[in-house]
C-alpha positions as CSV (number, residue, x, y, z in Angstrom):
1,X,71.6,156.1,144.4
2,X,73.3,153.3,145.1
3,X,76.5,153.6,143.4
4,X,77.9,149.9,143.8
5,X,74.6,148.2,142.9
6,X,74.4,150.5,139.6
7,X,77.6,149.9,138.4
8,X,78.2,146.2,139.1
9,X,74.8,145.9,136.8
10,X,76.1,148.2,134.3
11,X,79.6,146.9,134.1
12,X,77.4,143.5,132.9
13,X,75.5,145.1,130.2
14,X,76.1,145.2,126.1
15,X,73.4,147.4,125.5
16,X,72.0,151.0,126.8
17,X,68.2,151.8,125.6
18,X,67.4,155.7,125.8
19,X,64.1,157.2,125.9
20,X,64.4,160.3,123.9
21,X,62.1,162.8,125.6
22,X,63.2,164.1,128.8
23,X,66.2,161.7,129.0
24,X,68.3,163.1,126.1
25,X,66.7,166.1,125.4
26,X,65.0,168.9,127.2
27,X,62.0,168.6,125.5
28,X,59.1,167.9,127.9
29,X,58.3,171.0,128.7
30,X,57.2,172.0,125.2
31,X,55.3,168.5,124.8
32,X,53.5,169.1,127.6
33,X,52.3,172.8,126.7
34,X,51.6,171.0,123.1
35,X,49.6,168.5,123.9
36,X,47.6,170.9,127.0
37,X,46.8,173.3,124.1
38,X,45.8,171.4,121.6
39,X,43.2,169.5,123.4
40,X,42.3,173.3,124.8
41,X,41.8,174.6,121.1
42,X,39.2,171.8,121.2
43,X,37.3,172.5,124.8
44,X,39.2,169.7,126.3
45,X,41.0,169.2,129.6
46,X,44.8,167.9,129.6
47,X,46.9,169.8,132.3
48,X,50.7,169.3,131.6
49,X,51.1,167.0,134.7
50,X,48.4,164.6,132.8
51,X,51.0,164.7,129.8
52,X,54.0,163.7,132.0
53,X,52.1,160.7,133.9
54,X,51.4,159.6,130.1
55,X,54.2,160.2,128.3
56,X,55.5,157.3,126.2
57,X,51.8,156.4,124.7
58,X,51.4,156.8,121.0
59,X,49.9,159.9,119.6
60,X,46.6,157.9,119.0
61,X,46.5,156.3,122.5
62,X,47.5,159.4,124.4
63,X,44.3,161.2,122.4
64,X,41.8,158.4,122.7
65,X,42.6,158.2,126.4
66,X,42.0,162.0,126.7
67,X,38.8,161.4,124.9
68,X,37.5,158.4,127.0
69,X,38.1,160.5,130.2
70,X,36.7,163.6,128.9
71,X,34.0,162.6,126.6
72,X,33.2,158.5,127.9
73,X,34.4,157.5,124.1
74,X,37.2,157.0,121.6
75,X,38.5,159.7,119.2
76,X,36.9,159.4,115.4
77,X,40.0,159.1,113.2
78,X,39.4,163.0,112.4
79,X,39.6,164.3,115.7
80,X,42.8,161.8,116.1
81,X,44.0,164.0,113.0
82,X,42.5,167.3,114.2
83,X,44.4,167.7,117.7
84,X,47.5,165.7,116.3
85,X,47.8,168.2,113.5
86,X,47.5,171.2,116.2
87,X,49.7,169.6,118.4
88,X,52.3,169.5,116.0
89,X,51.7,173.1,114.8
90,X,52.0,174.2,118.4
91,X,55.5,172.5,118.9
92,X,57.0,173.8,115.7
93,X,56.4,176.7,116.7
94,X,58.7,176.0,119.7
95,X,62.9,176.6,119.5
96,X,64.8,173.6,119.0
97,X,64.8,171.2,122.1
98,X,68.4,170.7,122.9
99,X,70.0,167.9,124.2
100,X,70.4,167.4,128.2
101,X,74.2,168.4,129.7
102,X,76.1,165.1,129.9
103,X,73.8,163.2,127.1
104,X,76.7,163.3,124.2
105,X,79.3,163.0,127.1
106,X,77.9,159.8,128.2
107,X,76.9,158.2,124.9
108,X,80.6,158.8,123.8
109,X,81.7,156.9,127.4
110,X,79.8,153.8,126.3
111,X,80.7,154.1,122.8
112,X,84.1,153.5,124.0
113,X,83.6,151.0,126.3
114,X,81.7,148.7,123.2
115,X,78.3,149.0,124.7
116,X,75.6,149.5,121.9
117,X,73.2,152.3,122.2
118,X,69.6,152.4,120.9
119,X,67.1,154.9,121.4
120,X,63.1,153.8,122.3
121,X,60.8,156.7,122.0
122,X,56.9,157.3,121.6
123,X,57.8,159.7,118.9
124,X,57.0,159.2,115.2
125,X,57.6,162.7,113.9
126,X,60.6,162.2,111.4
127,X,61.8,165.7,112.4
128,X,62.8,165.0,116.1
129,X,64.4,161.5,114.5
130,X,66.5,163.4,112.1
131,X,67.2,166.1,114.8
132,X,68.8,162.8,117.0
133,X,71.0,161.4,114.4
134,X,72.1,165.2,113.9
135,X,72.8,165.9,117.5
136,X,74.6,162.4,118.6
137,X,76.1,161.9,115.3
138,X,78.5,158.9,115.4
139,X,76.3,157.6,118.1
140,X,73.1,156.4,117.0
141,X,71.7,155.6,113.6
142,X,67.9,155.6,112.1
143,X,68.4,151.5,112.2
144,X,69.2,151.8,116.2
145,X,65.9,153.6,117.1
146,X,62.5,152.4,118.2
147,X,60.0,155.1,117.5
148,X,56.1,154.9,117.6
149,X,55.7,154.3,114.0
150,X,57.4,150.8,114.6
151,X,55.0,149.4,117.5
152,X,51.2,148.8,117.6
153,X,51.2,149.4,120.7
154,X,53.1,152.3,122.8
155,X,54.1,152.4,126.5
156,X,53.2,151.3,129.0
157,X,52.7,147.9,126.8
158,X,55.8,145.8,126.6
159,X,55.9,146.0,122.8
160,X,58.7,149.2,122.3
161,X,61.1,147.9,124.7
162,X,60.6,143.6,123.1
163,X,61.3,145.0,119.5
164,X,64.5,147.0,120.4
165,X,65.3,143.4,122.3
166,X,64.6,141.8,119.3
167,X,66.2,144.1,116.7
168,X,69.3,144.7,118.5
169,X,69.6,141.2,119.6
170,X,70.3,141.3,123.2
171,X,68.5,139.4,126.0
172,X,66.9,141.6,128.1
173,X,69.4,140.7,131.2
174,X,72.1,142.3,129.0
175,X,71.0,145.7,128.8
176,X,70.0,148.9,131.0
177,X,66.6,151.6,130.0
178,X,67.1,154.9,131.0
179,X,63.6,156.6,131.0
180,X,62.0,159.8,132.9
181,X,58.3,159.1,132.7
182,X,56.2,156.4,134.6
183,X,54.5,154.6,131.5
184,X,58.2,153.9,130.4
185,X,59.0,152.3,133.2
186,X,56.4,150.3,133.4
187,X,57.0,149.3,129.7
188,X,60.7,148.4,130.4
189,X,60.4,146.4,133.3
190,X,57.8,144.3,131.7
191,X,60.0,143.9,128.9
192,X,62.1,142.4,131.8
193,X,64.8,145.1,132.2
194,X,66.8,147.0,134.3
195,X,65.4,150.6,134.6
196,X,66.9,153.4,135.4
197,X,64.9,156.7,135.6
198,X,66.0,159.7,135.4
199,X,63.9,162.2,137.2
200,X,64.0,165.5,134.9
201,X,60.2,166.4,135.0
202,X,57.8,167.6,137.4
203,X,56.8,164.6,138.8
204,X,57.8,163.1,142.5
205,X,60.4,160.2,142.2
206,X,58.0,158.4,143.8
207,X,55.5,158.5,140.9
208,X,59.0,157.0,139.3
209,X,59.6,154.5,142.2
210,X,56.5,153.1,142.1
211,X,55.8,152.3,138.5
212,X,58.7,149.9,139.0
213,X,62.1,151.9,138.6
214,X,65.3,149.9,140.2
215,X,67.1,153.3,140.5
216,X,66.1,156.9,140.4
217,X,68.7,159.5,139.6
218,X,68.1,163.4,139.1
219,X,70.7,163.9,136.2
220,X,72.5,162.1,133.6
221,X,76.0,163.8,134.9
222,X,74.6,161.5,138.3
223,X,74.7,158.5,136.5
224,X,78.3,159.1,134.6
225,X,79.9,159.1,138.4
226,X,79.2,155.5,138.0
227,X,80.1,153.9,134.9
């Protein structure tokens, strides 16, 4: 990482825009088993390093994409229900995900420096939304987060990363992404933003490096050295 370049562009910035999901929390690991599982219950293929290269996607995209691979058409609106409903059973039934060493740490840095934070995430489930306010409280409220029920369309697409821009108020040359998983990426930078991903998976930074990423760091303890 190049320390200079990262924090002369940080030390410009108003605004920081988290992914949730393998940024703050230590979570992608039991999404991926979800979502592998559920499609299994259902005699479909979806190995966990399919669920990393798509994370991001709504729960409807990510499913109907399974289903054009697999089966050469879209879901039906019950088997969108069926293997979201199984998914969601399967992760319940998973411990808390806990937030990453150095998350809190580094929200409460900016918070003190007067840079707004905002959350963008794929997720719509009301638990894992009320688990972040929880977890970061003081840091973030339900009006600073982006989740999937508040965007037609999920990463890669634009749309997440335009509506925080929009809600929050910033132009996108005044804040920074952090985001782990290549369809982020892709959906911040053609929002026109600054991305930094943060390589907590099981992909190769250069999945990360190639879907557009200006800098890739392993940590988020990497990234405080900086700011």
């Amino acid at each position: 990482m190049n320390k200079t370049a990262v924090s002369e562009v940080w030390n410009r910035k108003k605004g920081v825009f988290f992914d949730m999901d393998g940024v703050l929390y230590d979570s992608m690991g039991y999404n991926a088993d979800a979502w592998s599982n559920a499609f299994r219950h259902f005699g479909i293929d979806f190995p966990p390093e399919m669920v990393y290269q798509n994370e991001g996607r709504t729960f409807s995209s990510t499913i109907n994409l399974v289903y054009r691979q697999n089966e050469k058409r879209d879901a039906t609106d019950i088997e969108i229900d069926q293997i979201n409903s199984k998914k969601t059973e399967l992760i319940d039934a998973f411990p808390d995900a806990i937030p990453f060493k150095g998350a809190k740490s580094l929200m409460e840095g900016l918070k003190k420096q007067g840079v707004a934070i905002w959350v963008v995430t794929g997720s719509s489930q009301q638990k894992f939304l009320e688990a972040l306010i929880l977890d970061f409280e003081g840091l973030i409220s339900m009006e600073q987060i982006i989740s999937g029920s508040d965007v037609k369309h999920g990463k890669p697409n634009p749309e997440p990363y335009l509506t925080a821009l929009l809600k929050s108020g910033f132009r996108s040359d005044e804040v920074v992404v952090i985001e782990n998983a290549p369809l982020g990426i892709k959906s911040a930078k053609a929002a026109g933003i600054f991305t930094i991903a943060v390589n907590t998976g099981i992909l190769d930074d250069n999945d990360l490096w190639e879907s557009g990423a200006d800098v890739v760091i392993q940590d988020l303890k990497e990234l405080e050295q900086v700011i």
